[in-house]
C-alpha positions as CSV (number, residue, x, y, z in Angstrom):
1,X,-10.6,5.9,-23.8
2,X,-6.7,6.5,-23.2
3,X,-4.8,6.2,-26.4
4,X,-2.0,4.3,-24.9
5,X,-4.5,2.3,-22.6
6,X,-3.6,-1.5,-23.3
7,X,-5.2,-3.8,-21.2
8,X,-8.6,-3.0,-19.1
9,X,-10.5,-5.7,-17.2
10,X,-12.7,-5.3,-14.6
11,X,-11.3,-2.1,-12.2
12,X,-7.8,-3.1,-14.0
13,X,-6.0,-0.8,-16.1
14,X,-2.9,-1.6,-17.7
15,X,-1.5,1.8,-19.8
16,X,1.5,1.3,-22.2
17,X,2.8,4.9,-20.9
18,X,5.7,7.0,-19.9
19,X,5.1,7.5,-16.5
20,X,7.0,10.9,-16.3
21,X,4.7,12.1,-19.1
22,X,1.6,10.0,-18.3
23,X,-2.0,11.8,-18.1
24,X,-3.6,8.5,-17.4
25,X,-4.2,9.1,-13.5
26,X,-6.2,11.8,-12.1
27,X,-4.8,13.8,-9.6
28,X,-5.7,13.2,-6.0
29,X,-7.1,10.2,-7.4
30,X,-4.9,7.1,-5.7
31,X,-4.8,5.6,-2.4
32,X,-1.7,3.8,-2.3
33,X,1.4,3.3,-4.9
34,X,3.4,0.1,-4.4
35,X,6.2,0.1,-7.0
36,X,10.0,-0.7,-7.4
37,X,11.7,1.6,-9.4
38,X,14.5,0.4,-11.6
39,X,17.5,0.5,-9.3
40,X,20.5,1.3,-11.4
41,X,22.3,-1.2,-11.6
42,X,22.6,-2.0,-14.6
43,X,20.0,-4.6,-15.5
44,X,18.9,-5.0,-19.1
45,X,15.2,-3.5,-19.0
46,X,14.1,-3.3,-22.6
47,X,13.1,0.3,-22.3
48,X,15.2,1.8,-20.2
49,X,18.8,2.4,-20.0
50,X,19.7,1.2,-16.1
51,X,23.5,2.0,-15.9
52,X,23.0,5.7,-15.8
53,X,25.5,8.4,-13.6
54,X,24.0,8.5,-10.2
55,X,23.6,12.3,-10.1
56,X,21.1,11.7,-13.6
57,X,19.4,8.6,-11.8
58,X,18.9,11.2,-8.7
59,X,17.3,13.2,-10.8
60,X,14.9,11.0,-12.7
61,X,14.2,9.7,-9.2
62,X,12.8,13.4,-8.5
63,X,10.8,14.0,-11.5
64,X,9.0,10.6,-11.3
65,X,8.5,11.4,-7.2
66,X,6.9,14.5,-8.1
67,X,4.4,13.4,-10.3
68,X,3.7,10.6,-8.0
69,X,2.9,13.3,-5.1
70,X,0.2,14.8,-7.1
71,X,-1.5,11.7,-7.8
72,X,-2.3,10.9,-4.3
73,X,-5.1,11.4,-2.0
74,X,-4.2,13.8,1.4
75,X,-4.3,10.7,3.0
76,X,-2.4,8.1,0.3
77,X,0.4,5.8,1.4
78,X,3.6,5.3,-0.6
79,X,5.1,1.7,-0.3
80,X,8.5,2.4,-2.0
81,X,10.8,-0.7,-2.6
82,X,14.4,0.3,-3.1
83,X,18.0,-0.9,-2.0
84,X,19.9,0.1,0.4
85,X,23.0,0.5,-0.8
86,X,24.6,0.5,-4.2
87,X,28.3,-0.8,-4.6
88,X,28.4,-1.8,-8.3
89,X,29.8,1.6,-9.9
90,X,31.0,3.2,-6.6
91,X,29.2,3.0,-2.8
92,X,26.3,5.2,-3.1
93,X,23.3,5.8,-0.3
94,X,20.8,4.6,-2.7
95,X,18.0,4.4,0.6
96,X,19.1,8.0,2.3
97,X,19.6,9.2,-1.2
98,X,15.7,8.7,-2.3
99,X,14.0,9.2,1.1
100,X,15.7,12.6,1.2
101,X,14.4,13.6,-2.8
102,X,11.5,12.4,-1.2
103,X,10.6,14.1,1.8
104,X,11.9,17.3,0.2
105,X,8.7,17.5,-2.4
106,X,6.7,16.9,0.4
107,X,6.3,13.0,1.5
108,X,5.8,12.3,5.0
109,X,8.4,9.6,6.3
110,X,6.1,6.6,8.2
111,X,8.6,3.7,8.7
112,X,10.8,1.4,7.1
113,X,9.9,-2.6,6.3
114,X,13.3,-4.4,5.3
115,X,12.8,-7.0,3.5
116,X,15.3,-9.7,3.7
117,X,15.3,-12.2,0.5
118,X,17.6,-14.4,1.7
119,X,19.7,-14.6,-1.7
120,X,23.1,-13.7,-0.1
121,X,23.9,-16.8,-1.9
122,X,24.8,-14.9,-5.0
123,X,26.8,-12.7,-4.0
124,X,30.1,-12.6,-6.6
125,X,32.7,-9.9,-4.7
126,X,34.1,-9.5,-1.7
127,X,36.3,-6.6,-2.8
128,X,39.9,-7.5,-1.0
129,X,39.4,-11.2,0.0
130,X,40.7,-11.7,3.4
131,X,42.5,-8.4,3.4
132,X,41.3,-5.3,5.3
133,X,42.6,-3.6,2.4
134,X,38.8,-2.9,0.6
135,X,36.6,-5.1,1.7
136,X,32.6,-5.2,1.0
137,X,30.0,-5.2,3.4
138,X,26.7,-6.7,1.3
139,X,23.4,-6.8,2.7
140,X,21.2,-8.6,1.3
141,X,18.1,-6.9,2.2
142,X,15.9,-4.6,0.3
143,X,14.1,-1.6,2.0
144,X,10.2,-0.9,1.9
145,X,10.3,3.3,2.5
146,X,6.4,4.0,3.8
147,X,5.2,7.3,3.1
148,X,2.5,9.5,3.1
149,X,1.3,12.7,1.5
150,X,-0.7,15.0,4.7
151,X,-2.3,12.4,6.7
152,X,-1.4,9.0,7.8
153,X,-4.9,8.2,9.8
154,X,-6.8,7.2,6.5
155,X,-10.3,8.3,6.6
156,X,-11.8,7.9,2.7
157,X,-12.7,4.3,1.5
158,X,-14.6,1.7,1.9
159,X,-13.5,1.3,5.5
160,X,-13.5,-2.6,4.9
161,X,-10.6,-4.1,6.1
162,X,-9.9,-8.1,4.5
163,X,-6.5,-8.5,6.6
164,X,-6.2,-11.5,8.9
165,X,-5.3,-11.3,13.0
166,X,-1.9,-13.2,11.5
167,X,-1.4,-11.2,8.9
168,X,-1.8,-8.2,11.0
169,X,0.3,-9.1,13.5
170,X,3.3,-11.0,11.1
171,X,3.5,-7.7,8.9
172,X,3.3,-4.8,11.3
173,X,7.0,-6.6,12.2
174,X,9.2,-4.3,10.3
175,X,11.1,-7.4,8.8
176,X,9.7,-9.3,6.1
177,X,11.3,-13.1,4.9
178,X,10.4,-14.4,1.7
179,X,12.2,-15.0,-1.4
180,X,12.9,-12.9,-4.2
181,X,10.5,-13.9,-8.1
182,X,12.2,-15.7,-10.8
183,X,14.0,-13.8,-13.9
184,X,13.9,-16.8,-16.0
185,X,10.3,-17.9,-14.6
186,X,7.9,-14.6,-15.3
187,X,10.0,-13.2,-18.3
188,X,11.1,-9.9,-16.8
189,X,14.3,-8.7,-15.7
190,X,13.8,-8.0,-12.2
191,X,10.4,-8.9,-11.2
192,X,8.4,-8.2,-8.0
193,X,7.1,-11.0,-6.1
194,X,3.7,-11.1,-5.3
195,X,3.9,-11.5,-1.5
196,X,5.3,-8.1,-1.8
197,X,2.5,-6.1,-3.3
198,X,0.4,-8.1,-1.4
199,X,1.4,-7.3,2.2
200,X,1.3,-3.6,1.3
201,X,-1.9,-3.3,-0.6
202,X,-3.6,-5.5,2.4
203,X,-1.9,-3.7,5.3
204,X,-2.6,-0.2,3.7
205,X,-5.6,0.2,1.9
206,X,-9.3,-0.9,2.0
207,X,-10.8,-2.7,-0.3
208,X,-12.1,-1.3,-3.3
209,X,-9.4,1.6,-3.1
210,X,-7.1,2.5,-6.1
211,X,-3.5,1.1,-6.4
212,X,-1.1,2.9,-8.9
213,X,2.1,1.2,-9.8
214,X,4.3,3.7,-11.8
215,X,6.8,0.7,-13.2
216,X,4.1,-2.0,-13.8
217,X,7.1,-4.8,-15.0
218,X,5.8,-8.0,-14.7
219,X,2.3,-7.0,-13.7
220,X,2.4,-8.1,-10.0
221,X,0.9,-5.4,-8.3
222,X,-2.2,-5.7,-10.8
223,X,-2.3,-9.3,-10.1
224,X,-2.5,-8.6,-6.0
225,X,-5.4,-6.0,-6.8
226,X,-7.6,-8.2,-8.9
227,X,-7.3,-10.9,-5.9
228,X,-8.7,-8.5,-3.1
229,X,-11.3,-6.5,-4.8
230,X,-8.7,-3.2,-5.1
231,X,-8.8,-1.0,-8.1
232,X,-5.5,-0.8,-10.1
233,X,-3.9,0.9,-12.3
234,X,-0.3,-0.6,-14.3
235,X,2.1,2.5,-16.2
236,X,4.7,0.5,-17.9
237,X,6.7,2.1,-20.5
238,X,7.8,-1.2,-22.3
239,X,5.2,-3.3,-24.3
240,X,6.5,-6.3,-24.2
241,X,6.0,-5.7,-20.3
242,X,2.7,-4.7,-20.4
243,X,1.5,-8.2,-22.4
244,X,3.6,-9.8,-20.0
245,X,1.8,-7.9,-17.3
246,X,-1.3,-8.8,-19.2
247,X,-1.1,-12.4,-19.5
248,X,0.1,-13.0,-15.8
249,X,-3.2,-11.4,-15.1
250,X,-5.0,-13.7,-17.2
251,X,-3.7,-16.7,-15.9
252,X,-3.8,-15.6,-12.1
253,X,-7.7,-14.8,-12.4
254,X,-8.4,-18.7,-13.8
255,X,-6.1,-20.2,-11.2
256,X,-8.0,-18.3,-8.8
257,X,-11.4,-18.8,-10.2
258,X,-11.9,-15.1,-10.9
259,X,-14.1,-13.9,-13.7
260,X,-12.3,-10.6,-15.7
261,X,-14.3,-8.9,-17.7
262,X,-12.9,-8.0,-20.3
263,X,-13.2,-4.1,-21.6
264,X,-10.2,-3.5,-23.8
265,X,-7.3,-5.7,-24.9
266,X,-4.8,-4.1,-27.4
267,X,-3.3,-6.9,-29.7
């Protein structure tokens, strides 16, 4: 058993890792990653320094890519939440940026799901107000890059499908509404909403296939996997994360009525 494995329940791994140095996942091993990456901009992860020079965060962005390449299956999928843009710090192409690191270490580009969060409410510049002197243009959408290693048809699994006719035909619409998680609610920084994980992991995969999320956070992802019979597997470098991760968990599978079985629980 992993050294740095901190939470395992049922087909549910949570590992108190480095992602970029991890040897917790077997190569070839994963069906689909679903992950957001830290974007950036300067939010105040406890681990992680997000208010880096672009040209550095470009290059982390490449390393952690390239491991994640190697952990797929031929035919995995890569859900990939990112923005689009970044204007705190300078305009960069945050989107274009990654998707071309990406498809240079060899991801295949699927399509693009933009999800629209609706939180354009908190917006707090406008560069030059009513002057055409600088304005900003602020979009307040996220983007959902889907990838793939060598083959998008998936042919390994269980070939059991648990997606609804609505679901199906909601979510193959390349623009997703729904709001954003709560900060202040789950404990975590930035925090992925669960509908998120959720769409991909039951658009994407079959049941019983393996999930990875590279930048566990909050645990959501996990959460999503224990729900619909998916293996999953959490990297999150912070430990205070990865109890926070844990306990969500917890507290998901009695709402639900879901019996974990407990293997390993670091204290």
């Amino acid at each position: 058993m992993s050294k740095e494995l901190y939470f395992s329940a049922n087909n549910i791994e949570i590992y108190n890792d480095d992602f970029l140095t991890t040897n917790c996942v077997k190569e070839n091993s994963i069906d689909l990653i679903v992950t957001s990456p830290p974007y950036n901009v300067d939010v105040r992860y406890n681990s992680y320094n997000d208010k880096i020079p672009y040209n550095i965060y470009l290059e982390f962005t490449q390393k952690w890519l390239e491991k994640a390449y190697t952990f797929l299956k031929d035919d995995g999928r890569f859900c990939l939440n990112i923005p689009l843009d970044k204007n705190k710090g300078g305009q960069q192409s945050v989107y274009a940026d990654i998707l071309t690191i990406g498809k240079k270490i060899g991801f295949k580009y699927h399509s693009t799901i933009v999800w629209n969060e609706q939180n354009i409410s908190r917006r707090t510049a406008w560069g030059s107000w009513l002057s055409a002197t600088a304005p900003y243009v602020i979009a307040p959408v996220e983007m959902i890059a889907v990838l793939y290693k060598n083959r998008w048809k998936k042919i390994s699994g269980s070939r059991e499908s648990d997606i609804t006719k609505k679901e199906f035909l909601e979510w193959t619409n390349g623009v997703w509404t729904f709001m954003g998680e709560s900060k202040t609610k789950i404990g975590h920084p930035a925090p992925f909403p669960i509908e998120l994980p959720k769409r991909c992991i039951k658009l994407f995969t079959f049941v019983e296939d393996t999930v990875l999320d590279p930048f566990l956070g909050s645990g959501s992802t996990l959460i999503v996997c224990a729900l619909t019979g998916r293996s999953g597997i959490g990297i999150e470098i912070d430990r205070n994360y990865c109890e926070i991760a844990k306990q969500r968990l917890i507290k998901e599978a009695q709402i639900n009525q879901l019996k974990l079985e407990i293997a390993n629980v670091v204290m």
